[in-house]
LOBA-49703 format. One line per field, with one value per residue (C-alpha): x, y, z; residue number from 0. Coordinates in steps of 0.02 Angstrom, whole numbers, padded with zeros to 5 digits. Example, Ala and Ser with C-alpha at 12.3 -4.5 7.8 and 13.67 -1.06 7.14 Angstrom:
<nodes>
px <- c(00615, 00684)
py <- c(-00225, -00053)
pz <- c(00390, 00357)
seq <- c(0, 1)
</nodes>
This chain:
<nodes>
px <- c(-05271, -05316, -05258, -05243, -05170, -05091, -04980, -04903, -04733, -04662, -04508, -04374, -04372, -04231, -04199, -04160, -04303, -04358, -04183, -04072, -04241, -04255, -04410, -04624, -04661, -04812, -04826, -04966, -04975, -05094, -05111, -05246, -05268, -05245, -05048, -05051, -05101, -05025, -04892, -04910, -04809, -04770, -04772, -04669, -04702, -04590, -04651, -04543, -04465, -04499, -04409, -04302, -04173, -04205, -04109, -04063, -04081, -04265, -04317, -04516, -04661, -04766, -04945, -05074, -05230, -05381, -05422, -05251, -05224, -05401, -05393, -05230, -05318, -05443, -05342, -05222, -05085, -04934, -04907, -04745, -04784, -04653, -04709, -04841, -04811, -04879, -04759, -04828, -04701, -04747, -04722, -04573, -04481, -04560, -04601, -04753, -04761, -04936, -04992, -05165, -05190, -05324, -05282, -05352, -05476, -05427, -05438, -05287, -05135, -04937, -04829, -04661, -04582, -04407, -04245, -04079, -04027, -04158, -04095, -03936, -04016, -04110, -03940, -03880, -04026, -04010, -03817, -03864, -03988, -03851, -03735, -03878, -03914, -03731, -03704, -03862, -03808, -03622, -03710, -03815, -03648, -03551, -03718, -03726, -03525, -03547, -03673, -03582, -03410, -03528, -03622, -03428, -03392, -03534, -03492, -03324, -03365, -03471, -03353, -03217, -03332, -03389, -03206, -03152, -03284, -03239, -03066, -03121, -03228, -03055, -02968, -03096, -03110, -02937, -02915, -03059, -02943, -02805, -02880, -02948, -02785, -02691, -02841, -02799, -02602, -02638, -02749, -02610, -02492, -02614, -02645, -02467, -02406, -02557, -02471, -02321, -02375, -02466, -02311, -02229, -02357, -02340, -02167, -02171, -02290, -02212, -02049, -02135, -02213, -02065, -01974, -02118, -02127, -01921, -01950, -02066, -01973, -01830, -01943, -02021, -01851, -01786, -01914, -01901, -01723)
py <- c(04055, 03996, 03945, 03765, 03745, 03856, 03773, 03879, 03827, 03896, 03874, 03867, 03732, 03596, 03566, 03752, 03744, 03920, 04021, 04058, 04088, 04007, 04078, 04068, 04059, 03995, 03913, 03946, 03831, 03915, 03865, 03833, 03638, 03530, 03498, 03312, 03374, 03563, 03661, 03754, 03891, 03893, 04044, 04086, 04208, 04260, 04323, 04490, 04498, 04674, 04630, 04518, 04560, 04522, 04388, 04355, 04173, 04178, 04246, 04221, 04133, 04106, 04075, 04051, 04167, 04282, 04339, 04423, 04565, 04603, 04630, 04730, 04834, 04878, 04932, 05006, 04900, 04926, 04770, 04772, 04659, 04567, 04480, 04373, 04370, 04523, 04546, 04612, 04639, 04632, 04769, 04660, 04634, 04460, 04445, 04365, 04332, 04292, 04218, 04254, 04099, 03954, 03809, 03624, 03569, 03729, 03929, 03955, 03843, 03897, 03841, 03856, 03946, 04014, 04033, 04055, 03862, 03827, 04009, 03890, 03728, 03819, 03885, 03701, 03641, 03771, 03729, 03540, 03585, 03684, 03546, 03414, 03511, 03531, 03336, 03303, 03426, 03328, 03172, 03208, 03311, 03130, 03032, 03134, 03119, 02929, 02932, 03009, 02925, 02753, 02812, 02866, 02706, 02617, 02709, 02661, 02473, 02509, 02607, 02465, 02331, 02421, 02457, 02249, 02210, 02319, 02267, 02102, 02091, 02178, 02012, 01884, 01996, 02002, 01812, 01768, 01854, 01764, 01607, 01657, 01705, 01540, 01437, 01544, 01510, 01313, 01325, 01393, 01266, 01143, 01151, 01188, 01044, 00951, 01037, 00985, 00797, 00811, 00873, 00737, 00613, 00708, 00681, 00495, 00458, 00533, 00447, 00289, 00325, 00370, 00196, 00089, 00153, 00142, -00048, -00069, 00015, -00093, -00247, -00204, -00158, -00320, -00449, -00349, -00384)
pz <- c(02808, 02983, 03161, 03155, 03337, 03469, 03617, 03763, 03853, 04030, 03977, 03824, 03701, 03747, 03561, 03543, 03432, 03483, 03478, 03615, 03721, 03862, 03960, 03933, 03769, 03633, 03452, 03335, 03163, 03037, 02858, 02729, 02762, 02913, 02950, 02882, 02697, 02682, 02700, 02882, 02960, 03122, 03228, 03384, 03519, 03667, 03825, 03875, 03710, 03600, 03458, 03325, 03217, 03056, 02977, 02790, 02792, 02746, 02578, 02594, 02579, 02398, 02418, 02300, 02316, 02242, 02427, 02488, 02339, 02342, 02536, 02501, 02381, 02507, 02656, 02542, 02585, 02471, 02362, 02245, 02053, 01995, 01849, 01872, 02058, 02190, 02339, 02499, 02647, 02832, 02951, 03015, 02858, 02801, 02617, 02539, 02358, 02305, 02155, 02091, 01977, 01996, 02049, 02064, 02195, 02305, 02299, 02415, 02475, 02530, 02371, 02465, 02586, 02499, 02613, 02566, 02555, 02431, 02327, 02318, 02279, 02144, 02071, 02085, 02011, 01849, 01851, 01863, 01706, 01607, 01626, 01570, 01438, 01378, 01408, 01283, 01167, 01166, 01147, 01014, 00928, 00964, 00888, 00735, 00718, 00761, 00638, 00515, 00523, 00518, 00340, 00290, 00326, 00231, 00083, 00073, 00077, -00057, -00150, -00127, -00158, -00312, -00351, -00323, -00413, -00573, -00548, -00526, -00718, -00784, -00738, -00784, -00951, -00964, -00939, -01070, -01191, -01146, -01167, -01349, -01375, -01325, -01396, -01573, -01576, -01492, -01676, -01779, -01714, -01735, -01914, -01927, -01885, -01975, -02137, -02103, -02084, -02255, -02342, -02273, -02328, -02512, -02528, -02449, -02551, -02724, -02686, -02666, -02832, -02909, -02850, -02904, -03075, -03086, -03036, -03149, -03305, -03258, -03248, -03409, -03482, -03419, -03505, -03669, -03658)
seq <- c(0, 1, 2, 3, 4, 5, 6, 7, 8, 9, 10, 11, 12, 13, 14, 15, 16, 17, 18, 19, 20, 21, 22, 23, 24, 25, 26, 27, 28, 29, 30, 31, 32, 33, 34, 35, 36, 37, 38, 39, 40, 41, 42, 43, 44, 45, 46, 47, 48, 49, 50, 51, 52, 53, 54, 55, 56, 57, 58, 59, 60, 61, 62, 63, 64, 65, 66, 67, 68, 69, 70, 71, 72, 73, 74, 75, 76, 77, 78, 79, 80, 81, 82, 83, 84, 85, 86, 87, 88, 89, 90, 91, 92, 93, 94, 95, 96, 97, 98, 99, 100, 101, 102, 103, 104, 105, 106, 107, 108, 109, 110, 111, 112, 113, 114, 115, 116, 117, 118, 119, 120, 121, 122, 123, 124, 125, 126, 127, 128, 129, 130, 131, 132, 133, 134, 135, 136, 137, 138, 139, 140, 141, 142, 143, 144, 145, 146, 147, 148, 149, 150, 151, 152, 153, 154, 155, 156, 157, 158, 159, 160, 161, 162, 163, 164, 165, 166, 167, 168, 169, 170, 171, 172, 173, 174, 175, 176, 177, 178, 179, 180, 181, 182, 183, 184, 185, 186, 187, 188, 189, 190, 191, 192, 193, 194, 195, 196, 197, 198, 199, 200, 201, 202, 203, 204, 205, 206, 207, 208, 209, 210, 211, 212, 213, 214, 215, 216, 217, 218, 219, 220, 221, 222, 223, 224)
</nodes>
């Protein structure tokens, strides 16, 4: 990390950018990377003033480095591990978590500075995350249900259809032997009545028989006489 600029004022910031200071006072901006491509921190200095009160607003800053434990370790400077991260804590209170892991295209480089507001938007963020993860896992409870009640469904069209059908053959079965059935008696009353009209021909025909052959016994009877 390096001074990237250093400005001095004569007197207090008019946007209250520097506290409720209003006399001579100075800036410095250090960082890893020019101001327009990193993450910078500025650094304020009041003339006549011996010390701050330490605020809880600001949590700390996380930076990723090989350079700063290994300096630590050499000027015995206490540094706190918490996980994978290495807190060291200024004379003044400030906290810096470092994080010893490579990274792309750079050794070193400020990841974030961490205050109090983004503590909250993280816990927004998880909450925002639990409830995401609760909607999904409703959704795909609903899908599965929707999914289920649909193959429910498809089954019992089948079933029906199956079922009509069946019921359906029953009739046509059913009617088939209804129509043998009337086709068998329409039959028996057929020849039926085709018996009865030959017995009548028998006996029309007999008596006719029986007339003509009186006739002619009379006839014969009558020229013998």
């Amino acid at each position: 990390m390096k001074f990237l600029r250093h400005e001095e004022f004569e007197k207090g910031c008019e946007a209250a950018c520097n506290g409720p200071y209003d006399g001579k006072w100075s800036k410095s901006m250090v960082g890893y990377g020019p101001e327009d491509s990193h993450f910078v921190v500025e650094l304020t200095y009041n003339y006549g003033i011996g010390a701050y009160k330490l605020g809880n607003d600001f949590r700390g800053i996380t930076i990723h480095s090989k350079d700063i434990i290994r300096n630590a370790n050499k000027l015995n400077y206490p540094v706190v591990t918490d996980g994978e991260s290495q807190i060291l804590t200024s004379p003044d209170g400030y906290k810096f978590i470092v994080m010893e892991k490579e990274t792309e295209g750079e050794n070193e480089r400020v990841e974030n500075v961490e205050d109090k507001r983004g503590e909250n938007d993280r816990e927004n963020v998880e909450d925002k995350r639990v409830e995401n993860v609760e909607k999904e896992r409703v959704d795909n409870v609903e899908d599965e249900r929707g999914e289920n009640v649909e193959d429910d469904r498809r089954e019992y069209v089948h079933v029906e259809k199956e079922r009509v059908e069946n019921v359906e053959d029953e009739r046509v079965q059913i009617e088939m032997v209804e129509n043998v059935e009337n086709e068998r008696v329409e039959n028996v009353e057929n020849e039926r009545v085709e018996n009865e009209k030959m017995n009548n021909c028998n006996l029309s025909d007999r008596r006719s028989f029986d007339e003509f052959g009186e006739v002619l016994s009379k006839t014969v009877l009558w020229k013998l006489n």
